[in-house]
N, C-alpha and C positions, 0 to 999 in steps of 0.2 A: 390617287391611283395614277400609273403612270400612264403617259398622253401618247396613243401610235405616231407613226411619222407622219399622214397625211394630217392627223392637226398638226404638227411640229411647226409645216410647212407655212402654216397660218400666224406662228410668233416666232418669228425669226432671230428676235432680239433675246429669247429664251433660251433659244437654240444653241446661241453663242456663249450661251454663259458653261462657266469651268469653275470646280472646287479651287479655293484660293490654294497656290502653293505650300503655305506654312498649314494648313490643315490636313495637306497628303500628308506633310513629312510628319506632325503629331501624330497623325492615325498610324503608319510603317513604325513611328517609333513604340507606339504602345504595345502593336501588334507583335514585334521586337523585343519586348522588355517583359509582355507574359508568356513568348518563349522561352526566354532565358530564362526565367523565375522557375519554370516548369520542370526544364533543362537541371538546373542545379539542385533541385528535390530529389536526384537522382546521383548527382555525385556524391563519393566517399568521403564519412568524415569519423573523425576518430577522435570517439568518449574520452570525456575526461573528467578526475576529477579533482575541482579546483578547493586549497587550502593556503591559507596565510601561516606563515611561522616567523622564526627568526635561527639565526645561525647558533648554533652551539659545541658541543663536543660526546663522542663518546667515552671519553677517561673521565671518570668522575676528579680524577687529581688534576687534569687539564681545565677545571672549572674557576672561577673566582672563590679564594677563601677565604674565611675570615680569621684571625687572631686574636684570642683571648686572651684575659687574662687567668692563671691558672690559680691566684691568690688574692683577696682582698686586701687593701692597701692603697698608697696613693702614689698617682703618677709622677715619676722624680723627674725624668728625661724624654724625648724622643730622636733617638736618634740616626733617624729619617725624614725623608720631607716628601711630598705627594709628587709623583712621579719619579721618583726613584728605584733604579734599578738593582735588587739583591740578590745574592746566592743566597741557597740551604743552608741556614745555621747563623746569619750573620743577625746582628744584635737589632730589635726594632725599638723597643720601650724596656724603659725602667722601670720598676712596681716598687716600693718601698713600704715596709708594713710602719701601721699607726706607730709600735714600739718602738725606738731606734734599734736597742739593746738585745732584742730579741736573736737573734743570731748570737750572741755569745751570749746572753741564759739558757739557750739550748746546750748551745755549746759545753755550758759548765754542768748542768744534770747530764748531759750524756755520758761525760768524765767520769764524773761521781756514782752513776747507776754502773756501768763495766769495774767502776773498784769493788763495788757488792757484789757484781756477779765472782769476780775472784777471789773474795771473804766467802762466800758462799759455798766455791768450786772446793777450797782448800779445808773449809771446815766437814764438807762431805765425805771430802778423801780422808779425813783424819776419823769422821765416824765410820765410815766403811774398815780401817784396820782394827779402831775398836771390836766392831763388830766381829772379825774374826777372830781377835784375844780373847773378848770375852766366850764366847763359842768353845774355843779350847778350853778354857778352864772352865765350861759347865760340864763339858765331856769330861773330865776328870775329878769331877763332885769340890772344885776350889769356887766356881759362883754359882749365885741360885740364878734362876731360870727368868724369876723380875730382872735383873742386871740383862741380862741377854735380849731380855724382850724393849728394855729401854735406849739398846741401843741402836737397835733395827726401829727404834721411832724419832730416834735423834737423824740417819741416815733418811729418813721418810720429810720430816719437815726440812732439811737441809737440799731435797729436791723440788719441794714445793717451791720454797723461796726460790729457787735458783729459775727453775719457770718463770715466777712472778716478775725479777729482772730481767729477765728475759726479754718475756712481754712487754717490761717496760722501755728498755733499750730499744724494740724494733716501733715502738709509738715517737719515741722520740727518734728516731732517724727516719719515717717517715713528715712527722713536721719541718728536720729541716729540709728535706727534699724538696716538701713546697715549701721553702724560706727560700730554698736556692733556685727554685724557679721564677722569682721577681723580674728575673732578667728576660723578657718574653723574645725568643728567636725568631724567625723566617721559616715557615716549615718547608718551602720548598722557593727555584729560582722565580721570580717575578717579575714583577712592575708596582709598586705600589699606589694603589687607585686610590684609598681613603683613608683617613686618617681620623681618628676619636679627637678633634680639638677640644670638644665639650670634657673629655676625662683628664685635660692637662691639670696638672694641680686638686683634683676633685676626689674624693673617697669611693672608690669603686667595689666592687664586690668581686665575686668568683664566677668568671663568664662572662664579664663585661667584654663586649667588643672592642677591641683597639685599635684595628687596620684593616685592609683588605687589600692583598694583594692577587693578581693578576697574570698568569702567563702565560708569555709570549707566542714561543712554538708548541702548539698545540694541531691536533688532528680533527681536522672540523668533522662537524656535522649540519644537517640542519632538521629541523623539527618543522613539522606542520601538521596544522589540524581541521582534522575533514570533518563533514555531517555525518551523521553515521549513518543516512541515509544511502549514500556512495562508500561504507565503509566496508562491506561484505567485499566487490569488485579487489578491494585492495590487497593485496598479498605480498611477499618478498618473494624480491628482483622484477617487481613491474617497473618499467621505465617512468623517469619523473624528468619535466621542464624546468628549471627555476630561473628566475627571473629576481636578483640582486637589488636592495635599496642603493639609491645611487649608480645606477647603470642604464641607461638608457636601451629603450628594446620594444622591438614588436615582435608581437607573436598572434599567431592564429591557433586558436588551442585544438581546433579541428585537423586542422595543415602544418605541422610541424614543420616541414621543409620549407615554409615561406620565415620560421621565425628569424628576427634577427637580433642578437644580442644577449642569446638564451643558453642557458647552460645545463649540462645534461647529467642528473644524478640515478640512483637505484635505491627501490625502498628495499631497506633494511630488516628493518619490523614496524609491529603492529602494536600498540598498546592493547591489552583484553578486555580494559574498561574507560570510559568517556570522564571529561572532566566535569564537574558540576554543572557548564554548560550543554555537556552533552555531547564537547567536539571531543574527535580518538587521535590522538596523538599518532604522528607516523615519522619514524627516523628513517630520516633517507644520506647515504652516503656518495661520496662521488664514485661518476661509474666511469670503470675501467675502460680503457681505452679512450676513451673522449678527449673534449677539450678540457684541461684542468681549470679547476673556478679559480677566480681572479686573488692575485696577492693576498696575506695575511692583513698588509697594512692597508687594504683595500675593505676587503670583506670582513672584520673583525666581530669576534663575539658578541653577542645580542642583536647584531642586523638585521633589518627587514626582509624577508624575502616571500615570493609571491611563485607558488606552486601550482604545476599541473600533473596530476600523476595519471598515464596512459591507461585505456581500458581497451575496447574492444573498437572494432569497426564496422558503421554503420552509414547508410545515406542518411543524407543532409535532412528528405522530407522527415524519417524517421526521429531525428533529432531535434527535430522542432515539432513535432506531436508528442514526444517524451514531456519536453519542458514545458508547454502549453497543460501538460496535463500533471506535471511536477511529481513524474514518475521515476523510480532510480535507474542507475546504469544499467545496462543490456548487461546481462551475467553468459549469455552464450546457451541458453536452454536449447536449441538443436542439437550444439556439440554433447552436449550431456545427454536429452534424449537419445542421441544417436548411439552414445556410449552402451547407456542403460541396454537398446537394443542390441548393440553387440555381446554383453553380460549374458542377457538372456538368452538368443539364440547360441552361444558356445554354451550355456547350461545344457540346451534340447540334442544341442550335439553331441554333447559328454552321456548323457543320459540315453539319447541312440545307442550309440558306441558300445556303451555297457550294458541296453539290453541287449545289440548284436553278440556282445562276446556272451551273457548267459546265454542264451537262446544254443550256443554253440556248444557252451557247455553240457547243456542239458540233451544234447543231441548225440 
């Protein structure tokens, strides 16, 4: 209990004593530090929610593709080499089929099938005038009516055939089509990233991979992917942070204006269903007016990149009882109720209105 003054007076040496200096200034500081703590429960911070992706594109033609081979065969040449730069159409590999010969034994049935069809063409036209000779002289009682009927069957199997080479003609100008594809081209301008060394010299089939090329100027994108926990909040044109592999940067995903090094996109869209693990795919592209993201030869396809996509705005305490209780983004349920209630009340008002104007009518 504490001692009045007139003891005090009796321990003088008590009297004189004083809290050590560095003990004030821990107590002012603590008393200091759960103001502050208090303090910041109350400033503004703004939800977000955070996904990892990587850089891509929205042209599907702007993507890495691969080159097949359209013919089984073995590989004669290539000629290309891994980093190499090509237009549309220019020559990548050679395919060479097991037969050498094979391209001129096509060659010579295709000859020899088009002479048939012209044995074919000439002997139908010759039974087609039969056909009307004989006609004429059944009309005039000089043939019987078997002759007549023989000849409109000679004109009938002379079309059959002529089909039948036909058909066969367009089988053999589709083989050589794929004979004449051995040569596999460049479907569009690249870079060549890979090359099949394993199919050099080897017996490959139809769809064997043989390259992969790469292009250059291309219109990014990036992908990332959320929990679907935070995936409802998400919608297109919310604003999104991204944060580049290889780029240095802070950021405060509550305070934007503190970030530094951070770049500013717009979600796109939304994928409708989650990947096997569960995370939803969101394209986001760059947003207008901003700072453009860094070079191609900077940021290139498949890079890392570390997302914030913006949500609502809420205090700090708010946002650490969310997480503590690993609840999802704020969705804005005031604004909505508030909506719902403006809904309704213009229903009660419409529904006034109209029974004022009965009521007048019936008056």
């Amino acid at each position: 209990m504490p001692l009045e003054a007139a003891q005090m007076a009796h321990f003088p040496s008590l009297a004189r004593l004083r809290p050590p200096r560095i003990i004030r200034t821990v107590a002012w500081l603590i008393v200091l530090g759960i103001a502050l703590a208090i303090a910041i429960l109350f400033v503004p911070w703004l939800q977000t929610a955070e996904g990892r992706g990587q850089v891509t594109t929205l042209n599907a033609d702007d993507r890495a593709r691969q080159v097949s081979s359209l013919v089984s065969g073995r590989v004669e040449e290539f000629y290309v080499q891994d980093g190499d730069f090509v237009k549309k159409g220019d020559p990548i590999v050679r395919v060479v089929d097991v037969d050498p010969d094979l391209l001129d034994r096509l060659a010579g049935e295709k000859a020899q099938v088009e002479a048939q069809i012209a044995a074919v063409e000439q002997a139908r036209s010759t039974a087609a005038i039969d056909v009307a000779r004989t006609l004429q002289l059944y009309r005039e009682g000089l043939a019987a009516r078997r002759d007549y009927e023989q000849t409109l069957i000679k004109v009938a199997d002379a079309g059959a055939k002529l089909a039948e080479s036909r058909a066969k003609l367009q089988q053999i100008k589709v083989k050589l089509a794929q004979s004449s594809a051995q040569l596999v081209r460049a479907p569009r301008d690249g870079r060549v990233q890979n090359l099949n060394a394993a199919s050099g010299g080897a017996l490959i089939g139809s769809g064997t991979v043989l390259a992969t090329i790469a292009p250059e100027h291309v219109e990014r994108a990036v992908e990332l992917y959320v929990d679907g926990r935070d995936i409802p909040l998400v919608e297109a044109g919310r604003a999104v942070r991204l944060e580049f592999e290889g780029f240095p940067a802070i950021q405060f995903s509550g305070w934007p204006s503190f970030a530094v090094g951070i770049y500013d996109g717009r979600v796109r869209a939304v994928d409708p269903t989650p990947r096997g693990d569960g995370l939803f795919r969101v394209l986001v592209e760059p947003a207008p007016g901003k700072t453009p993201w860094p070079d191609l030869r900077f940021v290139r396809q498949g890079g890392k990149v570390l997302g914030w996509i913006q949500g609502d705005t809420v205090t700090v305490g708010y946002e650490l009882w969310r997480q503590l209780n690993d609840f999802p983004l704020n969705f804005g349920q005031e604004k909505v109720g508030y909506g719902q209630d403006q809904k309704a009340g213009g229903a009660k008002a419409d529904g006034g209105s109209k029974g004022a104007g009965t009521g007048e009518k019936k008056k």
